[in-house]
BALOBA-1460 file (C-alpha; in Angstrom, 3 decimals):
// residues 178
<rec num="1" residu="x" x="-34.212" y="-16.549" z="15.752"/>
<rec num="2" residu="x" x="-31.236" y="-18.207" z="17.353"/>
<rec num="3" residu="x" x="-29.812" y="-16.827" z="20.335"/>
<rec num="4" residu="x" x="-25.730" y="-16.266" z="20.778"/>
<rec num="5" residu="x" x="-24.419" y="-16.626" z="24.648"/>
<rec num="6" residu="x" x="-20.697" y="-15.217" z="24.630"/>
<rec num="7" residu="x" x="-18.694" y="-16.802" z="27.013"/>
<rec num="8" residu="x" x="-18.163" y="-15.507" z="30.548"/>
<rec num="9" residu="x" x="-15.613" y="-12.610" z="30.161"/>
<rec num="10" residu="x" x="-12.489" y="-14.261" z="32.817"/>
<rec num="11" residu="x" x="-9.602" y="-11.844" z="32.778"/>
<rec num="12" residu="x" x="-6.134" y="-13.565" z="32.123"/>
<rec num="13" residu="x" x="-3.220" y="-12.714" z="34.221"/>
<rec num="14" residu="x" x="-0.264" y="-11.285" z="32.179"/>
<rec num="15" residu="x" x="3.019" y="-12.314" z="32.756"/>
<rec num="16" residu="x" x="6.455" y="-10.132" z="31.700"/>
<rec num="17" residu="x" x="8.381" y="-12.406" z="30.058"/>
<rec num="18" residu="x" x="12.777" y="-11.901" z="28.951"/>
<rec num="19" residu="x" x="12.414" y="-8.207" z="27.180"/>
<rec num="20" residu="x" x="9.242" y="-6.778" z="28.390"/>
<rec num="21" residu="x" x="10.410" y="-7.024" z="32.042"/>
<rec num="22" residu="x" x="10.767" y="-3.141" z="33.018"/>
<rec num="23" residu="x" x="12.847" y="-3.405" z="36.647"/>
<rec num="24" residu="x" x="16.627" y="-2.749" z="35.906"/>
<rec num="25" residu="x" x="17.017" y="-5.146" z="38.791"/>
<rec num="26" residu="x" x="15.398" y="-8.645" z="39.596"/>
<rec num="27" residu="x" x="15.972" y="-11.287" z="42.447"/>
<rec num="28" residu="x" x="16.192" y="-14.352" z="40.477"/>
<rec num="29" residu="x" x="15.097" y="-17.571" z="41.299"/>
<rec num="30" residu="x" x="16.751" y="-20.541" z="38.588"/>
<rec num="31" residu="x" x="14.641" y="-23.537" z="37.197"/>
<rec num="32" residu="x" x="15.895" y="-26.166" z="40.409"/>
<rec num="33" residu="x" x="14.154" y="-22.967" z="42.601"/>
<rec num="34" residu="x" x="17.249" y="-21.733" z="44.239"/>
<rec num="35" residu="x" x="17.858" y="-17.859" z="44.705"/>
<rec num="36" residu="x" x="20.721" y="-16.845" z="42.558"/>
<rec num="37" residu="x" x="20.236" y="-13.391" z="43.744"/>
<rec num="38" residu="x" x="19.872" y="-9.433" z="43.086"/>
<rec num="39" residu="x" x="21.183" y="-9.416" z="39.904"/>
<rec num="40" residu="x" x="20.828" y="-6.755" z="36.606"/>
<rec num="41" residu="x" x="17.932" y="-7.250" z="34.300"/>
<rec num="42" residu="x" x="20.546" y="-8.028" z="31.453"/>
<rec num="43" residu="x" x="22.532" y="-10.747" z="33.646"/>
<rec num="44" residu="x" x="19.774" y="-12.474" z="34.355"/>
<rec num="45" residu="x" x="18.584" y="-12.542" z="30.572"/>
<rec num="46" residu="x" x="21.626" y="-14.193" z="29.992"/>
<rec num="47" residu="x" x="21.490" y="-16.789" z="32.398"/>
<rec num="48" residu="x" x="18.250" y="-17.416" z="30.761"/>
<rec num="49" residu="x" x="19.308" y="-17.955" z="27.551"/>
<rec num="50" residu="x" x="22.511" y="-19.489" z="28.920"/>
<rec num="51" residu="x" x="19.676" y="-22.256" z="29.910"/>
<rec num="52" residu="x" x="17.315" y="-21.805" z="27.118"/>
<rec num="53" residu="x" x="14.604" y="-21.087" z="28.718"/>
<rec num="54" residu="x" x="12.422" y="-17.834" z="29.672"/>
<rec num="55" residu="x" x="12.999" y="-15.563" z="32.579"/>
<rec num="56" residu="x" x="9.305" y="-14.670" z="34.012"/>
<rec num="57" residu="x" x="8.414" y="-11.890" z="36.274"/>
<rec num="58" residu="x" x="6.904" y="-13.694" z="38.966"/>
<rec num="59" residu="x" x="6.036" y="-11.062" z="41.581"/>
<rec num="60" residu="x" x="6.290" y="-7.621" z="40.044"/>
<rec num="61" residu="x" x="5.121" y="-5.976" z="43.127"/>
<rec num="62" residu="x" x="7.813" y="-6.987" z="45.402"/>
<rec num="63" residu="x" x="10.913" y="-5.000" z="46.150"/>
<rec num="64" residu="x" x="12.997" y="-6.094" z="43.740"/>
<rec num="65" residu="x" x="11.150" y="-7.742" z="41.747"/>
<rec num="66" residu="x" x="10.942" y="-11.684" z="41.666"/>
<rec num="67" residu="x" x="11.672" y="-13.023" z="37.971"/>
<rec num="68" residu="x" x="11.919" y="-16.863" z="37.759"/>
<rec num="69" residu="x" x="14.172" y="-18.704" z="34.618"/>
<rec num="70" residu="x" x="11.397" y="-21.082" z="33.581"/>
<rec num="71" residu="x" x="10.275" y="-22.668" z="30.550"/>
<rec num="72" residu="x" x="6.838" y="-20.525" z="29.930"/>
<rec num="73" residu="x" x="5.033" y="-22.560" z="28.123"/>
<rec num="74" residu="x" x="5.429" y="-25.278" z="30.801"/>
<rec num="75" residu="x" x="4.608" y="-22.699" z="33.786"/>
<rec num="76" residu="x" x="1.569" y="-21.678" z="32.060"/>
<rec num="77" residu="x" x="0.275" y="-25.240" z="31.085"/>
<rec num="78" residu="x" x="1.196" y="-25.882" z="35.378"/>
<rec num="79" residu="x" x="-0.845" y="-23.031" z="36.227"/>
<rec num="80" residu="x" x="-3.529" y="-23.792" z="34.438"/>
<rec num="81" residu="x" x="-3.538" y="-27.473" z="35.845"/>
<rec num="82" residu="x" x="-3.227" y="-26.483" z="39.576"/>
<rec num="83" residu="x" x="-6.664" y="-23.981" z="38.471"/>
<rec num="84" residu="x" x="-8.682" y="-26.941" z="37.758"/>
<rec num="85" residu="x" x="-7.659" y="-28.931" z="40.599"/>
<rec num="86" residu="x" x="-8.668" y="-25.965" z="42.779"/>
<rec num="87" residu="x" x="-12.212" y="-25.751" z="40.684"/>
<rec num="88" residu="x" x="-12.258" y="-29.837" z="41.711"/>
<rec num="89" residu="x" x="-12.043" y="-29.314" z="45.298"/>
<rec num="90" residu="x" x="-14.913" y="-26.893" z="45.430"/>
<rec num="91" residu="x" x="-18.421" y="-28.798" z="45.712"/>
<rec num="92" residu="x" x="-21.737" y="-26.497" z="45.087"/>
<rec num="93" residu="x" x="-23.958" y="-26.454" z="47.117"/>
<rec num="94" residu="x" x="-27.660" y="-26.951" z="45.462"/>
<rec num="95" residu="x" x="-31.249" y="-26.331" z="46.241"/>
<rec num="96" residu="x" x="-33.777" y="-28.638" z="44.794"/>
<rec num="97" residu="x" x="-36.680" y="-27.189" z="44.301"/>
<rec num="98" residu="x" x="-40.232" y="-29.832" z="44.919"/>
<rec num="99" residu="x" x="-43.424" y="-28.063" z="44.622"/>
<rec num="100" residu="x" x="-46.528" y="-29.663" z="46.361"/>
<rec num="101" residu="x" x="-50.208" y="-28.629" z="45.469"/>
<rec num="102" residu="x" x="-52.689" y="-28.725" z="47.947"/>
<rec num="103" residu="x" x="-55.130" y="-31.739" z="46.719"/>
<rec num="104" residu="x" x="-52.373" y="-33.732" z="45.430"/>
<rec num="105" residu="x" x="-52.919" y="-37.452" z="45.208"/>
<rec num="106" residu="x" x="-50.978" y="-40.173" z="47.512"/>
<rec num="107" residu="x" x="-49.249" y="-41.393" z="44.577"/>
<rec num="108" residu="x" x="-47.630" y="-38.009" z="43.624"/>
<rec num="109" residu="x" x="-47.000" y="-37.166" z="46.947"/>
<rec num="110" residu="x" x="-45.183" y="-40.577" z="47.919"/>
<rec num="111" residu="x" x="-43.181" y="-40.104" z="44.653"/>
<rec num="112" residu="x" x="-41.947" y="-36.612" z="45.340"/>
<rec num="113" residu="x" x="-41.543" y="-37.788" z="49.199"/>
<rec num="114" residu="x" x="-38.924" y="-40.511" z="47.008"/>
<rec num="115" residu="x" x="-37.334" y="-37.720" z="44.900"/>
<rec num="116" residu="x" x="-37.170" y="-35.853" z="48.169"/>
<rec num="117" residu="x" x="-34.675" y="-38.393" z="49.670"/>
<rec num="118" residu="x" x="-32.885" y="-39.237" z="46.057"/>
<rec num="119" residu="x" x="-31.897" y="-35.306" z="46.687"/>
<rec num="120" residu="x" x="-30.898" y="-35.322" z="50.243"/>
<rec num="121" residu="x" x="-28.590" y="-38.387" z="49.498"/>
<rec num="122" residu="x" x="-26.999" y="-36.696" z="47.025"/>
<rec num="123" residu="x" x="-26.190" y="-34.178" z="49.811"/>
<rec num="124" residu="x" x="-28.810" y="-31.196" z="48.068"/>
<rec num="125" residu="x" x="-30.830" y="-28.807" z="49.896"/>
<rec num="126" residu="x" x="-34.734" y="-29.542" z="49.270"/>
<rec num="127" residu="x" x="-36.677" y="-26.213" z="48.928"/>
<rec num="128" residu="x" x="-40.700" y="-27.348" z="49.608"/>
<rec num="129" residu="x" x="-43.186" y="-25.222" z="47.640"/>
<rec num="130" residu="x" x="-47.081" y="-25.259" z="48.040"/>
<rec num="131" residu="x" x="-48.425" y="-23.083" z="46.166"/>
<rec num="132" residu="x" x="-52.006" y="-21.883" z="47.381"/>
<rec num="133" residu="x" x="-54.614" y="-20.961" z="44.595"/>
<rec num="134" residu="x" x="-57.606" y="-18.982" z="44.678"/>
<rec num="135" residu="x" x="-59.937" y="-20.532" z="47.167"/>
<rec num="136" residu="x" x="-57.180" y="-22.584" z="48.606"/>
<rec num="137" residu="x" x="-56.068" y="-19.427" z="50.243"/>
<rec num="138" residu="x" x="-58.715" y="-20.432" z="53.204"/>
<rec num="139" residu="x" x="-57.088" y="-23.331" z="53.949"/>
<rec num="140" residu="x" x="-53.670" y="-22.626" z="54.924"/>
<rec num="141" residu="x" x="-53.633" y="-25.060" z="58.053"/>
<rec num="142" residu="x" x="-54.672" y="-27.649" z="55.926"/>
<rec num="143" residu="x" x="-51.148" y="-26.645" z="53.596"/>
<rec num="144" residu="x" x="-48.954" y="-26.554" z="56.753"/>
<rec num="145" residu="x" x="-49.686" y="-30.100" z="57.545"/>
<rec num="146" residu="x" x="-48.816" y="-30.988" z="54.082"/>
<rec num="147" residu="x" x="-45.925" y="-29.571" z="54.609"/>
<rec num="148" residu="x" x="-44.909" y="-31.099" z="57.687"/>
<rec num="149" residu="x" x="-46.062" y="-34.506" z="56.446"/>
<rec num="150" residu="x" x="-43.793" y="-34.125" z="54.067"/>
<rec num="151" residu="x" x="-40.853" y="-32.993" z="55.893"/>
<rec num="152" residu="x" x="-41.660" y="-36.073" z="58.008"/>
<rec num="153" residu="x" x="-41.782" y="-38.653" z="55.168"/>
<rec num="154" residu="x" x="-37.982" y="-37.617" z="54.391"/>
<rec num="155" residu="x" x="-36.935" y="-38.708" z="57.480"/>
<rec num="156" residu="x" x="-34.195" y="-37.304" z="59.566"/>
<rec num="157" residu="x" x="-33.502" y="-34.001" z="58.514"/>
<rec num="158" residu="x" x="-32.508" y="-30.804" z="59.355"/>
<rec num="159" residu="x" x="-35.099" y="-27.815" z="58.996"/>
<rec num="160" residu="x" x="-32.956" y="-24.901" z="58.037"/>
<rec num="161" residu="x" x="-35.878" y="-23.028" z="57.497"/>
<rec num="162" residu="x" x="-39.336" y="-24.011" z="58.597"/>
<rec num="163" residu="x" x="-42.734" y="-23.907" z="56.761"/>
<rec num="164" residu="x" x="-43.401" y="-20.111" z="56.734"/>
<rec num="165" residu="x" x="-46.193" y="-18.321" z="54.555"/>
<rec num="166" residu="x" x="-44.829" y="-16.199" z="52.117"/>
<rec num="167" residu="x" x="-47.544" y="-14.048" z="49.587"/>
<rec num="168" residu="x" x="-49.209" y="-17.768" z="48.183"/>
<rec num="169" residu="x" x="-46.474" y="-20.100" z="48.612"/>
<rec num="170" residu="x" x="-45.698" y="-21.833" z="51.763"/>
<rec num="171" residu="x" x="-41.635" y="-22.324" z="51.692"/>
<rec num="172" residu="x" x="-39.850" y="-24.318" z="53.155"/>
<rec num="173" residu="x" x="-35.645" y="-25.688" z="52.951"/>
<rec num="174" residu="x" x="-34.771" y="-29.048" z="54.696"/>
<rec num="175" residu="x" x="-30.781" y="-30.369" z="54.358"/>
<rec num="176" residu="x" x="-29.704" y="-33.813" z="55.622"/>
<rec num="177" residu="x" x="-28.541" y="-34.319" z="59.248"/>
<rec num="178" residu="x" x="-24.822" y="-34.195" z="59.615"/>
């Protein structure tokens, strides 16, 4: 059976635009953004259409009002633009997880030591998990300095969390020196 995922639910902000604006009076700003004033509701619709274009509550909370003669459809297709340059700026911040076993063979280990540093360069956290399974659980020094070897094969990096024993996993978080 096929799963459905419904998009995130992101409220839209609602704008008043000409006739649906409430305030009997607005301080209008015209489309060169100059104040023209504390003016009527009506007056101002008419500059608007004097200029055919929209008049657009801007700030409804504000005492008057602030209503803005705009084309909407351009405003809207500008605030949508300076959104996704705001979404650009922001970089996440990731964890990349690497889980280690116990017995695990040079060859592994050298190649998630590899994948380690791939991450780190890519400016990642690295999360280190060893996993301790049944009779493995008596050797927990043994799984620290696995740990630490690894954390010493990356290189130079900052521990933001060092190897600590939590239930069967040893965990540890290491993020590139600035």
């Amino acid at each position: 059976m096929r799963t459905f995922h419904r998009p995130r639910y992101q409220p839209r902000k609602y704008y008043f635009i000409n006739f649906r604006i409430e305030a009997p009076t607005l301080r209008v700003i015209n489309e060169k953004g100059e104040q023209i004033g504390v003016i009527t509701k009506e007056e101002a619709l008419r500059k608007a259409q004097e200029a055919e274009l929209d008049l657009v509550l801007i700030a409804p909370k504000a005492q008057p009002p602030v209503a803005k003669i705009i084309d909407f459809k351009k405003f809207l297709y500008q605030e949508e633009k300076k959104a996704k340059e705001a979404k650009k700026g922001i970089k996440k911040s990731t964890t990349k997880d690497v889980s280690l076993g116990l017995f695990i063979a040079e060859g592994d280990l050298t190649r998630l030591e590899n994948k380690g540093k791939e991450f780190l360069a890519d400016g990642h956290q690295v999360r280190i998990n060893l996993t301790l399974r049944g009779r493995e659980m008596g050797k927990r020094q043994m799984a620290f300095d696995l740990v630490n070897k690894y954390i010493a094969a990356l290189g130079d990096v900052n521990v933001s969390k060092p190897p600590k024993f939590e239930g069967r996993v040893i965990r540890s978080v290491v993020a590139k020196k600035k």
